[in-house]
VOZA-126174 format. One line per field, with one value per residue (C-alpha): residue number from 0; residue in one letter; x, y, z. Coordinates in pm, 1 decimal. Each point is the difference from the previous one (the first is absolute). Layout:
REM residues N
k = NUM | ...
r = a | ...
c1 = X | ...
c2 = Y | ...
c3 = Z | ...
END
This chain:
REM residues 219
k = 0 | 1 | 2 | 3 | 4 | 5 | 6 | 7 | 8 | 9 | 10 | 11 | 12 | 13 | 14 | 15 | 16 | 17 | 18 | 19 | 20 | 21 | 22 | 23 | 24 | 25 | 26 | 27 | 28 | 29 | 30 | 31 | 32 | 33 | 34 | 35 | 36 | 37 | 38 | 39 | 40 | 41 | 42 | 43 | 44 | 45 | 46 | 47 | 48 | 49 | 50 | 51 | 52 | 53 | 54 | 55 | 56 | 57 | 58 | 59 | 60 | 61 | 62 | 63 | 64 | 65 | 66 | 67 | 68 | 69 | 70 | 71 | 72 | 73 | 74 | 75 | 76 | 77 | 78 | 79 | 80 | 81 | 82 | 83 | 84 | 85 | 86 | 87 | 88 | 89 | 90 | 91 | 92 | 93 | 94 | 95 | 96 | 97 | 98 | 99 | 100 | 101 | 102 | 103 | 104 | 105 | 106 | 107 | 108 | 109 | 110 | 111 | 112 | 113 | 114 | 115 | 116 | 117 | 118 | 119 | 120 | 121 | 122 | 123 | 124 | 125 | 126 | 127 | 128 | 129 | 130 | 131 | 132 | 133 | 134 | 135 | 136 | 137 | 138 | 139 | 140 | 141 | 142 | 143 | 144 | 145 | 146 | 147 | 148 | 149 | 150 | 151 | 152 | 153 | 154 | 155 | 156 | 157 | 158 | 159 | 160 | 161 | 162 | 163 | 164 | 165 | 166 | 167 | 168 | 169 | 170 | 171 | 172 | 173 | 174 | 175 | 176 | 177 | 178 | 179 | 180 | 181 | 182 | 183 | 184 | 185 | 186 | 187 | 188 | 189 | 190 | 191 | 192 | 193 | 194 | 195 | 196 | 197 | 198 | 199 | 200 | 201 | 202 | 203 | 204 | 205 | 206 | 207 | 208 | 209 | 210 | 211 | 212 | 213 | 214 | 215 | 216 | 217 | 218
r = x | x | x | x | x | x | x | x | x | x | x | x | x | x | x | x | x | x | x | x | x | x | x | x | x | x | x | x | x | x | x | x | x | x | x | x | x | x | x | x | x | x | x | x | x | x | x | x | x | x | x | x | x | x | x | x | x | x | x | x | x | x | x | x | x | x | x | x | x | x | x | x | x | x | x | x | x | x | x | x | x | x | x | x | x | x | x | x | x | x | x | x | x | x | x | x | x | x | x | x | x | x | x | x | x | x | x | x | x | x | x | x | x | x | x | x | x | x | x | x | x | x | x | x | x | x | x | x | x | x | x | x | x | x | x | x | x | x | x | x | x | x | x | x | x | x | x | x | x | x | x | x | x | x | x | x | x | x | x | x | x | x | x | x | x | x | x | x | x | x | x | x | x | x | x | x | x | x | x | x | x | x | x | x | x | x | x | x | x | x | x | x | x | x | x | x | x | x | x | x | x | x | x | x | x | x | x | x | x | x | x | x | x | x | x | x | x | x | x
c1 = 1859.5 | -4.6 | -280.4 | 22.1 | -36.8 | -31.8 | -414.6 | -113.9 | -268.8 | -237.4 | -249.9 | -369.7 | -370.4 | -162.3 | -319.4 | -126.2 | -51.4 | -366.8 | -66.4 | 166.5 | -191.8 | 270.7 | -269.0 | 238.9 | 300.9 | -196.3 | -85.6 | 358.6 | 168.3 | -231.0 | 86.8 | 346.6 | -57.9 | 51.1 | 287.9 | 226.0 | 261.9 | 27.2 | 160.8 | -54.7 | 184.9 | 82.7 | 103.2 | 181.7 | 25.6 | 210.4 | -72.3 | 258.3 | 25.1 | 352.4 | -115.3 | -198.9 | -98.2 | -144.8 | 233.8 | -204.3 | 110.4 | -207.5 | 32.7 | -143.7 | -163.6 | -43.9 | -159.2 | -49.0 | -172.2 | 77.1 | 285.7 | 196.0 | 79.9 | 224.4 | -30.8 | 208.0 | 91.1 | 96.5 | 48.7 | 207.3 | -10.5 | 230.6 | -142.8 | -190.8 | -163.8 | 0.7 | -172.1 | -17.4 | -41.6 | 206.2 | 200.5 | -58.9 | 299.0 | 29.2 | 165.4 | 194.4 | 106.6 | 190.8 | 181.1 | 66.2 | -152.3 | -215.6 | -148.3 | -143.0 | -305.7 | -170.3 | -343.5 | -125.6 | 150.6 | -206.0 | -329.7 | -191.0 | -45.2 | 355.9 | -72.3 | 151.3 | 191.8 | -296.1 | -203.8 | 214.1 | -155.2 | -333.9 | -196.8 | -311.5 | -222.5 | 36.5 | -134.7 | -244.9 | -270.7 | -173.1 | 92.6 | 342.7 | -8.3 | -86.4 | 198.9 | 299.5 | -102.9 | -100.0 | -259.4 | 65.4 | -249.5 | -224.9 | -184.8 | -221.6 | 97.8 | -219.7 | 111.9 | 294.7 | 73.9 | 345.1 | 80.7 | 272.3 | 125.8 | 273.0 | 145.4 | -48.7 | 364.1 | 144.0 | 353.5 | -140.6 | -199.9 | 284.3 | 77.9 | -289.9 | -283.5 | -208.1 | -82.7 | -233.3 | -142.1 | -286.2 | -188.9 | -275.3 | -296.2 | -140.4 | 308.1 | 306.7 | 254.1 | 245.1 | -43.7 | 326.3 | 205.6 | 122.7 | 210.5 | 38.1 | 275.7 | 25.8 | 275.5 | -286.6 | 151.7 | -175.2 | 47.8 | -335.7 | 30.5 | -299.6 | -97.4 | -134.8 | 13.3 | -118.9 | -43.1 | -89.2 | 28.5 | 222.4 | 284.8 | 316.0 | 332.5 | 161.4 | 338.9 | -160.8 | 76.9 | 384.8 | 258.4 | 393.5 | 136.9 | 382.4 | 287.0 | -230.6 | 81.8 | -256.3 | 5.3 | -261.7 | -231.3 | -13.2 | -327.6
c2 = 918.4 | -388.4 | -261.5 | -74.7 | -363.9 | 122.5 | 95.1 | 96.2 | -87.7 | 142.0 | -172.5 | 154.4 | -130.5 | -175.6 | -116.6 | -291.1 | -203.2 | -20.1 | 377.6 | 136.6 | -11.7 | -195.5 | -2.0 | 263.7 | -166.4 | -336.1 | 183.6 | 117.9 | -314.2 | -164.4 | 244.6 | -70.1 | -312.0 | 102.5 | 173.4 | -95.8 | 304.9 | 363.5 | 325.2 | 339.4 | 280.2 | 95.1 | 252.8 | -134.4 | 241.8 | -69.7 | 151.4 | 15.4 | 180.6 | 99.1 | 153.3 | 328.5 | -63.7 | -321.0 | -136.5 | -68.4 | -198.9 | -100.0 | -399.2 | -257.2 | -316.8 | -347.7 | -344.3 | -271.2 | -262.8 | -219.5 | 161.0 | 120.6 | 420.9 | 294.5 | 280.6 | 347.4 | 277.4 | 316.4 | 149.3 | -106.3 | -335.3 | 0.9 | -305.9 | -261.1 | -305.0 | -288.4 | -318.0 | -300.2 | -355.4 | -103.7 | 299.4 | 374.7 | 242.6 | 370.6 | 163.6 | 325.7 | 116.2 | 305.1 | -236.3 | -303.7 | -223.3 | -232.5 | -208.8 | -299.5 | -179.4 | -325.2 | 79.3 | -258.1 | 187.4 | 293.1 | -101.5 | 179.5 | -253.0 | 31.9 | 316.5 | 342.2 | -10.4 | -206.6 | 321.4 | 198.9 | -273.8 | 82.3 | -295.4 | -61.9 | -77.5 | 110.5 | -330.7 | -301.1 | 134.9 | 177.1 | -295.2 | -80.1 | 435.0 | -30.2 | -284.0 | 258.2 | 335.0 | 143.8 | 297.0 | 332.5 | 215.4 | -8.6 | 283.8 | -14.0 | 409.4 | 99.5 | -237.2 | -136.6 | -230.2 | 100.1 | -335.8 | 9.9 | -319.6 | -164.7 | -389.5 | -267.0 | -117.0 | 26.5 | 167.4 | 281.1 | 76.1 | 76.6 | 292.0 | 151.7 | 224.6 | -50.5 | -44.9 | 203.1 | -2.2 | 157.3 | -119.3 | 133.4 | -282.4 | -1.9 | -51.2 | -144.7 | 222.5 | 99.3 | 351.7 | -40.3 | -262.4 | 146.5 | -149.0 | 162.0 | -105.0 | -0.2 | 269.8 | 209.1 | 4.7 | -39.3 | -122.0 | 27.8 | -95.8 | 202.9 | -152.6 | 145.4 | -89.5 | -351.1 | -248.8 | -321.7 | -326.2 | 197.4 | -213.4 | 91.2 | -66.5 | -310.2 | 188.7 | 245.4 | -298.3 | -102.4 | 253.9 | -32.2 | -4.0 | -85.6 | 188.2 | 34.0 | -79.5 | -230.2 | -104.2 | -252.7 | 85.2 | -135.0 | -160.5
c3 = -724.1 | -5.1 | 89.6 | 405.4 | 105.2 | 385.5 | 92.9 | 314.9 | 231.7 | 272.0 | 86.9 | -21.7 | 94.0 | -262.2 | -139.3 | 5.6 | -318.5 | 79.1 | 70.6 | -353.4 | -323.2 | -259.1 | -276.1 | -163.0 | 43.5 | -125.4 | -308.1 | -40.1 | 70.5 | -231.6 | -262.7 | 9.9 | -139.6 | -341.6 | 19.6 | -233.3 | -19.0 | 156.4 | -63.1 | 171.1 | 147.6 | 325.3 | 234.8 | 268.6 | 359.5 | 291.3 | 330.1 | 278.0 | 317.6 | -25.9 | -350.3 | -9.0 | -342.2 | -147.7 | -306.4 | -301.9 | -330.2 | -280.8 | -108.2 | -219.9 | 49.0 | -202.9 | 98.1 | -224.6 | 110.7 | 234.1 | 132.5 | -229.6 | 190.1 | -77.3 | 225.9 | -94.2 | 239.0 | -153.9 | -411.7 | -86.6 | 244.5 | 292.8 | 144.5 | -175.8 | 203.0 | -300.6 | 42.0 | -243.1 | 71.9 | 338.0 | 102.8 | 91.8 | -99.2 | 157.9 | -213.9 | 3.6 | -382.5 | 92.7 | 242.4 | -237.4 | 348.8 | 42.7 | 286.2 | -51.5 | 181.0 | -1.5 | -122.6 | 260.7 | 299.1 | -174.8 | 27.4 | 252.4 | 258.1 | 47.1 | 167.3 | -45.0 | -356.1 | -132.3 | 39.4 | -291.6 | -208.3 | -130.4 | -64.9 | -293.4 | 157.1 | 345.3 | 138.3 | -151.1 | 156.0 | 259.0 | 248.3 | -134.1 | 93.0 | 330.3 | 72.5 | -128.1 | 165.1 | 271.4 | -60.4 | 155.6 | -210.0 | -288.4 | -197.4 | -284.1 | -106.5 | -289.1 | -304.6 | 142.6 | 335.5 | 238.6 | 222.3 | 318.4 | 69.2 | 121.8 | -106.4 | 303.2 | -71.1 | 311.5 | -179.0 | -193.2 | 357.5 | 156.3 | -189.5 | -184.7 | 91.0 | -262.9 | -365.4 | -226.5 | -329.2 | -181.1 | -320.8 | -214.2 | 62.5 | -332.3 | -224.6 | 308.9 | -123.0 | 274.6 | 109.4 | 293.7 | 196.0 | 361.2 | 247.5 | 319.9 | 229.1 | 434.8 | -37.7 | -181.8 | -333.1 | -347.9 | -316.4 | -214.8 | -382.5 | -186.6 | -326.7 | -356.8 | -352.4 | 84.3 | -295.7 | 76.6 | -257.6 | -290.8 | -118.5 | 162.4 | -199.8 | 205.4 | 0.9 | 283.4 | 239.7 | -95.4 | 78.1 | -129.0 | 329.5 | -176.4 | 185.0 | 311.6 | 355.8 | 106.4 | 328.8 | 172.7 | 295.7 | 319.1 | -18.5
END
């Protein structure tokens, strides 16, 4: 399985900013703030009509702030989404390929391949959020708070459904990311073993891609 750049849309009534409760999100937003690095774990499930069964492969995460990303699919990795500094590589190891991205034509206002980019923080604030996202839904379940919501960029609209993601209020760790596309297909990323602010060895974010085929992407 390899990252998708292509999302989907259907568009769905929505809240508006002044009927949801974003004191949650706020909070969350607010605790991002300190983020300096992240690992965790993750379960990644993909859910598609012409599949009876969803496919399901573990992965690993790493952030470091401000941008610095590496995103593996699969033990060992058979795709790995590497940011550092000004480009984005895909890479496939088994393959000895590559594709390379601007980082710029990555960020999520660019619309649908932005959204495979997750961003610390989400937004500034709880304005700079609304000015982002629509709201769909928003429940406060127990300790944690699940939030629908789909970006106002008019590119990613086109094709997605929506977005969710759940977080435990008291301590922001992310419980799951789900995007759901207009084709009704899934791809939901479920986290654990989060550790937030360790040092993470600077090599994590350089890969040796000598002998690859690297080929740039259409932006």
């Amino acid at each position: 399985m390899r990252f998708s750049p292509v999302l989907l849309f259907l568009s769905l009534p929505m809240f508006g900013a002044g009927t949801v409760n974003l004191a949650p999100v706020g909070k969350w937003i607010a605790g991002q703030r300190e983020l300096q690095s992240l690992t965790a774990d993750f379960v990644q499930t993909r859910s598609l009509k012409t599949l009876r069964d969803p496919l399901a492969n573990p992965g690993r995460l790493y952030f470091r702030a401000p941008d610095a990303f590496r995103w593996e699919l699969g033990q060992p990795a058979r795709a790995i989404l590497l940011r550092n500094r000004d480009h984005v590589f895909l890479i496939e190891p088994a393959k000895k390929k590559a594709t390379r991205f601007s980082a710029s034509a990555l960020e999520p206002k660019s619309g649908t391949q932005g959204l495979l980019m997750m961003k610390f923080p989400m937004a500034k604030n709880v304005e700079d959020f609304k000015a982002q996202f629509d709201v769909i839904d928003l429940q406060e379940i127990e300790n944690d708070c699940e939030v629908s919501l789909l970006p106002k960029d008019a590119n990613a609209r086109k094709f997605l459904q929506s977005l969710t993601f759940r977080f435990v209020k008291s301590t922001g760790e992310l419980r799951f990311f789900e995007m759901t596309t207009r084709e009704g297909s899934k791809l939901r990323n479920d986290f654990s073993h989060v550790r937030v602010n360790e040092k993470i060895d600077p090599a994590i974010f350089e890969y040796d891609l000598a002998g690859f085929e690297i080929t740039d992407a259409k932006n």
